[in-house]
C-alpha positions as CSV (number, residue, x, y, z in Angstrom):
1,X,8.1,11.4,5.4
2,X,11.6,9.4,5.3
3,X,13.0,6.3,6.6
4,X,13.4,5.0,10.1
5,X,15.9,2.0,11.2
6,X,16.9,0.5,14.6
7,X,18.7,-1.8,16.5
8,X,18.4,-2.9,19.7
9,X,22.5,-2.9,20.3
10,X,25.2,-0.1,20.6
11,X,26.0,-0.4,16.4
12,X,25.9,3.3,15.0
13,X,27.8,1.9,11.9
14,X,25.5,-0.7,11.4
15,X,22.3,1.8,10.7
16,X,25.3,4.2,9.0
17,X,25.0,1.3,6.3
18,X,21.2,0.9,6.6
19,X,20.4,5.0,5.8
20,X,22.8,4.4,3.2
21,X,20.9,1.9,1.2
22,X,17.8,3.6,1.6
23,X,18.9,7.0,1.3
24,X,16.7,7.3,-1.5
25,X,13.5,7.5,1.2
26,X,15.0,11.2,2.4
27,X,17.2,13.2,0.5
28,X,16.8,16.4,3.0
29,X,19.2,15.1,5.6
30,X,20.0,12.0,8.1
31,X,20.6,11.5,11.5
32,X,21.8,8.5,14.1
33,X,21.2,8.6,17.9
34,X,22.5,5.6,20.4
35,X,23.1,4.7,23.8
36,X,24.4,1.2,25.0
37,X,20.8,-0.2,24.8
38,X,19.6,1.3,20.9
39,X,20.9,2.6,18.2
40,X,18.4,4.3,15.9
41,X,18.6,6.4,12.4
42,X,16.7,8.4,10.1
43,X,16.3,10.0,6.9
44,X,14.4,13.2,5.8
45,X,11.6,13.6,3.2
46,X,10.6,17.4,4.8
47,X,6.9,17.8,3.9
48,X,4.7,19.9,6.7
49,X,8.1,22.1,7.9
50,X,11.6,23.2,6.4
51,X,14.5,20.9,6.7
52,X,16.1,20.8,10.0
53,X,12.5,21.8,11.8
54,X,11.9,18.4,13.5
55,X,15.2,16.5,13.3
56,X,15.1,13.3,14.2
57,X,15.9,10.7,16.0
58,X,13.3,13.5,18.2
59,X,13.5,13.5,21.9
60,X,10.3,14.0,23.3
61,X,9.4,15.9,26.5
62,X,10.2,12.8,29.0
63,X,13.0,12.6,27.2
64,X,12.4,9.2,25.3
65,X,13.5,8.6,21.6
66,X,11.1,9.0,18.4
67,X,12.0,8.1,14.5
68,X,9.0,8.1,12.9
69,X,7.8,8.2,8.9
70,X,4.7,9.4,8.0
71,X,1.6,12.2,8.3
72,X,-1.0,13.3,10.8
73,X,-3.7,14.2,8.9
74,X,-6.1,15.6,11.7
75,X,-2.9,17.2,12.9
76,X,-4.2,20.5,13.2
77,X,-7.4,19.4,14.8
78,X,-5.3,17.7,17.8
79,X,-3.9,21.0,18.2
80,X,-6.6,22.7,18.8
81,X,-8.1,19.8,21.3
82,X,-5.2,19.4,23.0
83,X,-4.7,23.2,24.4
84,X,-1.8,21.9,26.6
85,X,0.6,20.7,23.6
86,X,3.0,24.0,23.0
87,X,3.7,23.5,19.5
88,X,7.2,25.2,18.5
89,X,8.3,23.4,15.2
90,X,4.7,22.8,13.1
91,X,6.3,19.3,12.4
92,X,3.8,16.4,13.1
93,X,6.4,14.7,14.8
94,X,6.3,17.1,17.7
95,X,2.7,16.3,18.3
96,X,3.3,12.0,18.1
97,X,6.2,12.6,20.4
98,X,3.8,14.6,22.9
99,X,0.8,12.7,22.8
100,X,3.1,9.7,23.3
101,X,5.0,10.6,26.2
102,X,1.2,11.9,28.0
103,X,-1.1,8.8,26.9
104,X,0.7,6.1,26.0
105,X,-0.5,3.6,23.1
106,X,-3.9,4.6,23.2
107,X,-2.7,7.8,21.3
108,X,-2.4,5.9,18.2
109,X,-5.9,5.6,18.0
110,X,-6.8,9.4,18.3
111,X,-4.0,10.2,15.2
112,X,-5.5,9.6,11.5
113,X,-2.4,9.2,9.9
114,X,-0.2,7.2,7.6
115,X,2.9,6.0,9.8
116,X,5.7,3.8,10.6
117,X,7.2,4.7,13.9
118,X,9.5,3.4,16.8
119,X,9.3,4.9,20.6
120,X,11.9,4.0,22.5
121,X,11.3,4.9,26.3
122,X,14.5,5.0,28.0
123,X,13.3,4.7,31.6
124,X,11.2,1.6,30.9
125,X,13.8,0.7,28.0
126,X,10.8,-1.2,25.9
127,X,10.6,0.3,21.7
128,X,7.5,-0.1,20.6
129,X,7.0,-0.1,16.8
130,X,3.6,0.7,15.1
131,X,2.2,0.6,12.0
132,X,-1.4,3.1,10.6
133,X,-4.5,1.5,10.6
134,X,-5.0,1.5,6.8
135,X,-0.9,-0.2,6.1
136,X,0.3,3.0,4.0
137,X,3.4,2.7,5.8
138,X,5.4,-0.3,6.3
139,X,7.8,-1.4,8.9
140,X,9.6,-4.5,9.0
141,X,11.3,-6.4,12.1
142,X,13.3,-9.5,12.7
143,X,14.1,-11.1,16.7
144,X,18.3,-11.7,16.1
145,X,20.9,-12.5,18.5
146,X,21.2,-9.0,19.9
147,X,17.6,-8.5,19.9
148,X,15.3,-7.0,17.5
149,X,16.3,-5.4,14.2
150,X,13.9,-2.9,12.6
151,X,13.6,-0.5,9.0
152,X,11.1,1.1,6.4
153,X,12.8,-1.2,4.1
154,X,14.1,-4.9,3.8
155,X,16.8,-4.2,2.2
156,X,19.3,-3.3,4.8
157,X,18.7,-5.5,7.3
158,X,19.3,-9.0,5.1
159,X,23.0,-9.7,6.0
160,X,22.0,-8.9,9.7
161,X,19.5,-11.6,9.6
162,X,21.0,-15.0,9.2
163,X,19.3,-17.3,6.5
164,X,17.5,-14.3,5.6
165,X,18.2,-14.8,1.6
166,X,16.1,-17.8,1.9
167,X,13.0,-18.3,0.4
168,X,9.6,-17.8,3.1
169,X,7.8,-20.9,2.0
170,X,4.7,-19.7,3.7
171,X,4.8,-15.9,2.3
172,X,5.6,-17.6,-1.1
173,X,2.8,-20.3,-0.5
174,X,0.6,-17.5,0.1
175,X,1.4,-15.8,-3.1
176,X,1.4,-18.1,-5.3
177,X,-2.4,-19.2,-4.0
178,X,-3.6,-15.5,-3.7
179,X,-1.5,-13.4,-6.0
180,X,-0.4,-11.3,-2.7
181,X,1.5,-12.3,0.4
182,X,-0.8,-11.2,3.5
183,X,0.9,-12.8,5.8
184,X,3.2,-11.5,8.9
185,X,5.8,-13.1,7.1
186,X,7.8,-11.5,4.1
187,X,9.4,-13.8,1.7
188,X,12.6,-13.0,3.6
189,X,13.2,-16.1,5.8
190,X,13.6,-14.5,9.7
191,X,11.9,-11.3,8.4
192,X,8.4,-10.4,9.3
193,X,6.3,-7.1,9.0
194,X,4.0,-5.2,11.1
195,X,0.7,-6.0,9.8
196,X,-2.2,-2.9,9.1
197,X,-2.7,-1.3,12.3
198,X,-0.5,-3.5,14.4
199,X,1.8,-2.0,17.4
200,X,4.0,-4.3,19.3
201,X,6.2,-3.5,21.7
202,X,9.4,-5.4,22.8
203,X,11.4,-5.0,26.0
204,X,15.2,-4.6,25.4
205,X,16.4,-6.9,28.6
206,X,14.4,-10.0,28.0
207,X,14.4,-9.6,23.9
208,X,10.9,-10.1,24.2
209,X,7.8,-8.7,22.4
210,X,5.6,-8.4,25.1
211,X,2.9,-6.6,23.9
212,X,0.7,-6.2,20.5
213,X,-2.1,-4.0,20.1
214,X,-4.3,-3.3,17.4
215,X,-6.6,-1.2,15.6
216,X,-9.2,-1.8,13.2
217,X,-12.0,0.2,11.3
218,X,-14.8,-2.2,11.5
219,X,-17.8,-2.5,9.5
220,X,-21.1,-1.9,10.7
221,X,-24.6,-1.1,9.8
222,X,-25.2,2.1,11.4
223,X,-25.8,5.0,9.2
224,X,-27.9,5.4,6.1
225,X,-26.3,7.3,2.7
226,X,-26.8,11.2,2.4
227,X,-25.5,12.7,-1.0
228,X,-24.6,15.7,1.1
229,X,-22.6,14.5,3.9
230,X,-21.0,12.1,1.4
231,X,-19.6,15.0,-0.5
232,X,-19.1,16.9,3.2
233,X,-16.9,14.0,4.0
234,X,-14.7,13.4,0.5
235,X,-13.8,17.1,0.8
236,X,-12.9,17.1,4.0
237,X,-10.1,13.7,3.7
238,X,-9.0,15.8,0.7
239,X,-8.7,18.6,2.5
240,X,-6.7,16.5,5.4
241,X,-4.3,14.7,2.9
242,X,-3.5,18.1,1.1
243,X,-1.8,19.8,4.0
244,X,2.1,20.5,3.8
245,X,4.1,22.8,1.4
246,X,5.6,20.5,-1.1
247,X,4.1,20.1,-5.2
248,X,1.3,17.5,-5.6
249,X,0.6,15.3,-8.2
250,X,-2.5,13.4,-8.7
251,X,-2.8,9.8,-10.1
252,X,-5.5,10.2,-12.7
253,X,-6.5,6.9,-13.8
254,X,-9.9,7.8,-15.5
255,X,-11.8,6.2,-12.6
256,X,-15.0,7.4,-10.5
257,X,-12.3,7.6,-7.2
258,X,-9.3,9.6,-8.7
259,X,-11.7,12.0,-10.7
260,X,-13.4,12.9,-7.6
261,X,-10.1,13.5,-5.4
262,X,-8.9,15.3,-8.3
263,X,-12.0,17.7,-8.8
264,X,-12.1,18.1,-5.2
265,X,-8.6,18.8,-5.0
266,X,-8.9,21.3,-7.8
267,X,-11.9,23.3,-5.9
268,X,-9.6,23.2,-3.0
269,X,-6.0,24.6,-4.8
270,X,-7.3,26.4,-7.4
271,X,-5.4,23.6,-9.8
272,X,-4.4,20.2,-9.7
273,X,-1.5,18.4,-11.5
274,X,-2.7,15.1,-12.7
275,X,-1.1,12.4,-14.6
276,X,-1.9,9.0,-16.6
277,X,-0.5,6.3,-18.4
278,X,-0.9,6.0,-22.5
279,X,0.1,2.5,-23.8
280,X,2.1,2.6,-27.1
281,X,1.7,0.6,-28.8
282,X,-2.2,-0.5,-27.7
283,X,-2.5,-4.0,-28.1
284,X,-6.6,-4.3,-27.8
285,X,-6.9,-7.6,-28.0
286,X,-9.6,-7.9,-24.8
287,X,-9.7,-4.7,-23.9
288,X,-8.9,-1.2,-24.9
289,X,-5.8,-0.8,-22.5
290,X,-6.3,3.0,-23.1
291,X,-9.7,3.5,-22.6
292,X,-8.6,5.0,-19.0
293,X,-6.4,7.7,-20.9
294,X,-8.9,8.7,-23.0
295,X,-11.4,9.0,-20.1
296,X,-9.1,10.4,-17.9
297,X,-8.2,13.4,-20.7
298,X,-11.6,13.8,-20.8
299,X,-12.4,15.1,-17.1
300,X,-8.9,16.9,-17.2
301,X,-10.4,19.1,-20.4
302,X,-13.5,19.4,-18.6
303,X,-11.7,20.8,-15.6
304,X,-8.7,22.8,-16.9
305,X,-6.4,20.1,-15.2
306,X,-2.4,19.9,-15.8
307,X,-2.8,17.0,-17.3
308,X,0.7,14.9,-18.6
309,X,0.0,11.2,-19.8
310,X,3.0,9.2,-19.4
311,X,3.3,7.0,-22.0
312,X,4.5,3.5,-21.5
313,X,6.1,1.5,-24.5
314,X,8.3,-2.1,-24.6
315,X,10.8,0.3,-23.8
316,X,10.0,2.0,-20.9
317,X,8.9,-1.5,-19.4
318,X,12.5,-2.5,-19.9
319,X,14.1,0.5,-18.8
320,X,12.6,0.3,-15.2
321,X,12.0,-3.8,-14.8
322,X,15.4,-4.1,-13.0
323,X,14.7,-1.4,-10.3
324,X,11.2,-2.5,-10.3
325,X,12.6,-5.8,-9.1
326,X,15.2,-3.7,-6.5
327,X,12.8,-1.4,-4.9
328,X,10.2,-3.7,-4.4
329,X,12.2,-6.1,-2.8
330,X,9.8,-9.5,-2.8
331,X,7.6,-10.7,-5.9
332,X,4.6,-9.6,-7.0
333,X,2.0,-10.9,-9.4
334,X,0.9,-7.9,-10.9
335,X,2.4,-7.5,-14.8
336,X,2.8,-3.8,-14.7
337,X,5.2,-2.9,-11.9
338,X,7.9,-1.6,-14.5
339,X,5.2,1.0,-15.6
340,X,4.3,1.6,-12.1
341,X,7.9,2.2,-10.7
342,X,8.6,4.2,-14.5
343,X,5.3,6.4,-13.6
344,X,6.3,7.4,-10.3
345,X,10.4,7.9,-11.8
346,X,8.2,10.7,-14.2
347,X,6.5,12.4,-11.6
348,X,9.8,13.1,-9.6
349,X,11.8,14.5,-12.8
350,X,8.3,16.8,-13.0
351,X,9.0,17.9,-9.7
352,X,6.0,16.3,-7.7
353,X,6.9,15.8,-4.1
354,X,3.4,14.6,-2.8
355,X,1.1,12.1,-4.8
356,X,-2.4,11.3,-4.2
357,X,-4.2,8.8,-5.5
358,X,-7.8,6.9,-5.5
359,X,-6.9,3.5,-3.5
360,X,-9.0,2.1,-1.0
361,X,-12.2,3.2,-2.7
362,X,-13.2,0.1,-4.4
363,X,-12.9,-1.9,-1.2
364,X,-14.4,0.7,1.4
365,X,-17.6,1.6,-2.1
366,X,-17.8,-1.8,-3.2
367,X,-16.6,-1.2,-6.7
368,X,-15.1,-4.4,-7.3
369,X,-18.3,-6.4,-9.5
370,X,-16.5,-9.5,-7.3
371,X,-18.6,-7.8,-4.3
372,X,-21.7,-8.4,-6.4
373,X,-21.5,-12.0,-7.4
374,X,-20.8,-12.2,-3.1
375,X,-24.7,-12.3,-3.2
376,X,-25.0,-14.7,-6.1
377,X,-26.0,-17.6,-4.2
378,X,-25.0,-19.9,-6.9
379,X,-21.8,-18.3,-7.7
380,X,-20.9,-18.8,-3.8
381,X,-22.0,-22.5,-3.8
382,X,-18.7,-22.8,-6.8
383,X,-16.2,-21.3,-4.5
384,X,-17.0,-22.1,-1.0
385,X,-19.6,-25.0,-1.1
386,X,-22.2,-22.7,0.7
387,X,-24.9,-20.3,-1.1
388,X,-24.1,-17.6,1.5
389,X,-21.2,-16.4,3.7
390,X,-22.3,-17.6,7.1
391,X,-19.3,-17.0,9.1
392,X,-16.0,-15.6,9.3
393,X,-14.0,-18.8,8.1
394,X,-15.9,-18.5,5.2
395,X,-14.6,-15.0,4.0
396,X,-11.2,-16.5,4.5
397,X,-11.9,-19.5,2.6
398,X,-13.7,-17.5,0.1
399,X,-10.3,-14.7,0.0
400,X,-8.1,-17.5,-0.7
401,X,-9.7,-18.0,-4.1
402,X,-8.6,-14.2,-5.5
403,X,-6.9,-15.8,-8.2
404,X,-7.9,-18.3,-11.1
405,X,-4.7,-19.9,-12.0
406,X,-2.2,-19.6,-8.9
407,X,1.4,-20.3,-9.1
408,X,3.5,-23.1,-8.9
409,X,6.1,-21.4,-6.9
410,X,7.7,-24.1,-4.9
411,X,8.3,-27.9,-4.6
412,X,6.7,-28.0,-1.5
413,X,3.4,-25.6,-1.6
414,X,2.0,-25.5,1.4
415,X,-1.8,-26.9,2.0
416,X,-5.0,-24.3,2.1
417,X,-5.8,-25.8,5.3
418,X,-2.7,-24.6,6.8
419,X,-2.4,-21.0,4.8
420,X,-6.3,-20.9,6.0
421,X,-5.3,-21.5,9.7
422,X,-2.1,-18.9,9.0
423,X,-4.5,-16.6,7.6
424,X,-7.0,-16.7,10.5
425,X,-3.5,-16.2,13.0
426,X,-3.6,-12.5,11.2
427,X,-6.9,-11.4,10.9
428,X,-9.1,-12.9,13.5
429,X,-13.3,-12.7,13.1
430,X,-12.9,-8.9,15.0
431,X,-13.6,-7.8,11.3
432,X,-16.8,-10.1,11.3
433,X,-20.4,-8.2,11.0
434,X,-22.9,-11.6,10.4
435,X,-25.5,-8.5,9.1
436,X,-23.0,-7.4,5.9
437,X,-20.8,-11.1,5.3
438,X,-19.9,-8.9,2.1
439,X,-19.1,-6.0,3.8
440,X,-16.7,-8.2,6.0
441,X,-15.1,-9.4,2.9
442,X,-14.4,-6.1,2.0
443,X,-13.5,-5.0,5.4
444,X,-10.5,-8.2,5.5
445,X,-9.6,-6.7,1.9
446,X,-9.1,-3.2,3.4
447,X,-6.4,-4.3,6.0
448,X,-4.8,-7.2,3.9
449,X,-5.4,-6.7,0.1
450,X,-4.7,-2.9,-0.6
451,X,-2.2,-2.4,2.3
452,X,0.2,-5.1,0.9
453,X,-0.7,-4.6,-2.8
454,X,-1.3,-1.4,-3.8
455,X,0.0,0.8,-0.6
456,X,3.2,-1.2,-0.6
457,X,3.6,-0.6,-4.7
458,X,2.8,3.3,-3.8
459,X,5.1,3.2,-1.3
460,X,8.3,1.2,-2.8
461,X,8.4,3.4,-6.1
462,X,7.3,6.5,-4.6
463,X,10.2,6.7,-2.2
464,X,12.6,5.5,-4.7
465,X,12.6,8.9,-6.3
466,X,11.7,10.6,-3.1
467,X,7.9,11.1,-3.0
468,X,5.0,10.9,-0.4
469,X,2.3,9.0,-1.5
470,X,-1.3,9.7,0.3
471,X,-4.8,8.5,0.0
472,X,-7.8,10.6,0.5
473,X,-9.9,7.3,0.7
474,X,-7.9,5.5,3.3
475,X,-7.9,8.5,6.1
476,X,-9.6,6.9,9.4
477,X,-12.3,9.3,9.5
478,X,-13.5,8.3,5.7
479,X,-12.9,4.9,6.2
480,X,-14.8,4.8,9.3
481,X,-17.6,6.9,7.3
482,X,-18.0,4.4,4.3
483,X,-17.5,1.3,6.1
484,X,-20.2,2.4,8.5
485,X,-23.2,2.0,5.8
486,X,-24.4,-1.5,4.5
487,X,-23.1,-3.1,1.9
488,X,-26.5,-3.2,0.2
489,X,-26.8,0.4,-0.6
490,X,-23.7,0.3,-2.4
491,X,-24.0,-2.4,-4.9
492,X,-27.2,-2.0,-7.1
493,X,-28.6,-5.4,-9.2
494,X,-26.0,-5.4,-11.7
495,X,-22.5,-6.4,-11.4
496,X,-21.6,-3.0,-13.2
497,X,-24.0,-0.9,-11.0
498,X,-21.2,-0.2,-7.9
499,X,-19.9,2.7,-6.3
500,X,-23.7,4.0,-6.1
501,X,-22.3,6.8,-3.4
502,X,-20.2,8.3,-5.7
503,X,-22.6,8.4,-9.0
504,X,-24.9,9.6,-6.7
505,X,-22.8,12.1,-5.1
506,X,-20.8,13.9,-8.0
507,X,-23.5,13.2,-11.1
508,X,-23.7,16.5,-11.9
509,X,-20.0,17.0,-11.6
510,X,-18.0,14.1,-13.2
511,X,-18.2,13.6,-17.0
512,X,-21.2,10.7,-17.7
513,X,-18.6,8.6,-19.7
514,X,-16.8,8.2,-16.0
515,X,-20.1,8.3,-14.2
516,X,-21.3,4.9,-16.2
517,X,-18.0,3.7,-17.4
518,X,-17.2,-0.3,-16.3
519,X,-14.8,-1.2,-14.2
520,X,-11.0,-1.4,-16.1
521,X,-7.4,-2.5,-14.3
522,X,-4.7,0.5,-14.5
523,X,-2.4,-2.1,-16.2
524,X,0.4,-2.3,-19.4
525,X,-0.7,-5.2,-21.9
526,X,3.2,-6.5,-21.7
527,X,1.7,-10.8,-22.0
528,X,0.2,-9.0,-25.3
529,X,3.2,-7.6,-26.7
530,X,5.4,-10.3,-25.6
531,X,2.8,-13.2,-27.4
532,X,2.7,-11.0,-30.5
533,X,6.1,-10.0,-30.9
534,X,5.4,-6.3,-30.9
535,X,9.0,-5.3,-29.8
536,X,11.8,-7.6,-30.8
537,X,13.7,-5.5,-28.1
538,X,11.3,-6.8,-25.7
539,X,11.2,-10.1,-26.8
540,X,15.0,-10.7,-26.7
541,X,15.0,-9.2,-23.1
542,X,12.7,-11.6,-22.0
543,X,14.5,-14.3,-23.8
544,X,17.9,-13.5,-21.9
545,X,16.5,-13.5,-18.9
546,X,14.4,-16.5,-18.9
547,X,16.5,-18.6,-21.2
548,X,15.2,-20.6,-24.2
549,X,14.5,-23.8,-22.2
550,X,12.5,-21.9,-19.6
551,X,9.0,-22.9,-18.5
552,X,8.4,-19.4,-18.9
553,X,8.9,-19.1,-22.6
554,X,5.5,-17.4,-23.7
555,X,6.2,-16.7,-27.0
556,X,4.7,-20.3,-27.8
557,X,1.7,-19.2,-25.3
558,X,-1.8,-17.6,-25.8
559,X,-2.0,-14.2,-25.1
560,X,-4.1,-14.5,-21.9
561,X,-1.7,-17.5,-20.8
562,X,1.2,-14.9,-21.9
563,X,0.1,-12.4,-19.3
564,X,-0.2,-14.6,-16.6
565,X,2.6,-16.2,-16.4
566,X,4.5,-13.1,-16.2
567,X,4.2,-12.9,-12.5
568,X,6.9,-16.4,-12.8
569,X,8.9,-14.0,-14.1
570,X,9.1,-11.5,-11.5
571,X,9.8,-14.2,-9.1
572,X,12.8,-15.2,-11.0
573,X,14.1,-12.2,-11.1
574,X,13.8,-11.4,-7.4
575,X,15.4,-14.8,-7.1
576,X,18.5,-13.2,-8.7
577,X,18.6,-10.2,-7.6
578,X,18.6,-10.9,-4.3
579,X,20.4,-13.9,-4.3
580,X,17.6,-16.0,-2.9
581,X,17.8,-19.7,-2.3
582,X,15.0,-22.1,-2.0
């Protein structure tokens, strides 16, 4: 795990500058390697081997360039398929360098892995960059001058980019209508990203991408549910996403997907560190923002867990909102990325190296209840003017409504028509099964919902302090698995009843007040403290930074009105800190 950068130029002090501001990805050593053509650089997070094992940039056996960031989770099973790779490091990279140089791009598809990585073949002189199939890792690209600029991270590439500090008024477009920005383009004008499971590769003389591939777990109808081979399956992806040498640390949210990596984990290890958030003080003014806690203590007792809660006040929100805002370099509209980036800043001081956490499960076991209401033909009639999802468009239309209230972001929003058409640009009807229109909903939310919400959050704030973050749920194989089975024998005839594999499966395992407990958001009730005055600290923080003539004052605002117009404030901030104009 680390950081990889690149430039398509002779400028070794150039990515000098880049490792430097994202030497927080790998704190176990760095590395630059150039010829007249390249120049590319890496930093160290040392998971599978010791430091100094699988240096990189990595020349591979044709004697082409690798820097790559990530995991192969079937790497041992590759090894034994492949008889002919002579393994002499036990480093992951090794094998991606190998199966590279022998098979080209079609390699990518026999790896389940997490992964950003660049291949630079000398002979050819073409880098292709890459990107896993589920979006854990992210890699981010702009076409300059010189040619193509490339990094885990945004950061260090914005005064290489020219007009870069200017505000994307598609991505923010996007966001403001969707709460998310799904789109190829970042909110950094000039500045794009691989999208989930995208490879592109660009040749150096012409400055020219002249080839994108890409892969996709598709859903189908082609297998029927067997408690047995469920649980088969969710032991083996834990068992895949558990390999290396470093301390793990589970996100225990309370939640039918965490409890089961976690008790699977725990059957595997022997023990299991797990960790969850406590609100302090617990504002329940709609809901019992600790009622994850409480269940989450309950299956930790049950199971002789190490179990910390992390307890997140007014003052903890404070502490981290300013490198919230840093390392997740574009807004977000989510209220609780201080106590996200806080969490993760807690698990590092514990020592965790490796997290794991339940992500991708409600989209790949249809536990949203929003997957329900898909088959509500009157409920569809309000959104998309139809009383059933007849064809792709209409899953985009019907994505673009995620949100109730969307932002006004800009003076110039941009139409749903066009971010429709956009939309459609990214993820073509490939993902399109007319015999599950649900489960293509929730096959579109796999590659553009968690990969650029919740994977890019996991990734951001664990690498800040240094930590890998995997996800049993999103392996290929279990993906691949789940998505495979009809959307109908996951959803039952209430919008609660979802996630049927899992009840099914681990009944007699999980604690009944999980097993039947609704779905709750893993989220700080900040709108709530800040409408009720709960921390004077908190409220003259906000004040300062919003200023007392600010739309965004929500001390005059409802509580639920409070909440959401905290996202506003994000964007301001990132405005700031980043020096953004519009």
């Amino acid at each position: 795990m680390c950081g990889i950068y690149g430039v398509t130029e002779h400028n070794p002090e150039f990515i000098k500058q880049f490792i430097e501001v994202c030497k927080h990805r790998g704190p176990d050593g760095s590395s630059i390697w150039h010829n007249n053509n390249i120049t590319l650089g890496h930093n160290l997070l040392s998971i599978m081997g010791e430091p100094g094992q699988a240096t990189q940039p990595w020349t591979t056996p044709k004697g082409n360039k690798l820097v790559y960031n990530g995991e192969i989770f079937n790497y041992y099973d590759l090894k034994q398929k492949y008889t002919d790779f002579k393994d002499t490091t036990g480093c992951d990279t090794e094998l991606l360098a190998w199966g590279l140089d022998k098979f080209g791009l079609i390699f990518v598809e026999e790896i389940d892995s997490m992964h950003g990585f660049a291949y630079y073949e000398v002979n050819k002189n073409t880098l292709t960059l890459s990107r896993d199939h589920a979006g854990i890792k992210p890699v981010y690209y702009a076409e300059i001058k010189e040619g193509l600029v490339f990094g885990s991270e945004i950061k260090g590439m914005l005064d290489k980019v020219p007009n870069s500090r200017k505000m994307d008024n598609l991505a923010v477009s996007f966001m403001a209508r969707t709460g998310i920005n799904a789109l190829r383009n970042t909110f950094f004008t000039g500045i794009k990203k691989l999208l989930a499971g995208e490879t592109i590769v660009y040749d150096i003389a012409s400055k020219k991408i002249i080839q994108t591939y890409r892969v996709h777990i598709k859903p189908t109808s082609t297998k029927k549910f067997n408690v047995a081979e469920f649980r088969a399956n969710v032991e083996k992806t834990v068992e895949m996403c558990s390999i290396g040498r470093r301390k793990i640390g589970v996100f225990l949210s309370g939640g039918l997907d965490s409890s089961m990596i976690a008790y699977e984990l725990k059957q595997l290890k022997g023990e299991v560190n797990t960790f969850t958030n406590r609100m302090e003080p617990n504002v329940q003014a709609d809901e019992d923002y600790n009622s994850d806690a409480n269940c989450a203590k309950i299956i930790a007792q049950q199971n002789n867990f190490n179990h910390k809660e992390v307890v997140a006040t007014p003052e903890t929100f404070i502490d981290c909102w300013d490198d919230s805002i840093y390392y997740m370099e574009q807004p977000v509209y989510n209220p609780s990325m201080s106590m996200y980036c806080s969490t993760n800043k807690f698990l590092s001081q514990d020592n965790i190296v490796v997290t794991m956490a339940g992500d991708m499960g409600d989209e790949i076991l249809a536990g949203y209840p929003k997957y329900w209401k898909m088959k509500n033909p009157e409920w569809l009639e309000k959104q998309i003017g139809k009383t059933r999802i007849e064809t792709w468009n209409d899953v985009l239309t019907l994505w673009l409504k995620r949100i109730k209230r969307p932002l006004q972001l800009t003076d110039n929003p941009i139409s749903d028509d066009i971010l429709i058409k956009e939309f459609h640009k990214c993820y073509p009807d490939d993902l399109w099964n007319p015999d599950d229109p649900v489960g293509s909903h929730m096959a579109l939310d796999c590659v553009a919902q968690v990969p650029e919400e919740m994977f890019s959050r996991n990734d951001k704030y664990g690498m800040a302090y240094g930590m890998e973050g995997r996800f049993p749920l999103a392996t290929k194989m279990f993906m691949q698995y789940c998505l495979s089975m009809h959307t109908d024998l996951k959803i039952g005839t209430d919008k609660n009843d979802t996630k049927i594999f899992i009840k099914k499966a681990y009944l007699d395992k999980l604690p009944n007040k999980i097993i039947n407990k609704s779905k709750t958001g893993w989220t700080v009730p900040v709108g709530h403290w800040l409408a009720t005055s709960t921390s004077a600290k908190l409220n003259k923080f906000y004040k300062e930074r919003t200023g007392e003539n600010s739309k965004l004052d929500v001390t005059k605002a409802s509580q639920k009105a409070g909440k959401a117009l905290i996202p506003a404030w994000i964007v301001s901030d990132w405005i700031k800190k980043y020096n953004m104009t519009r």
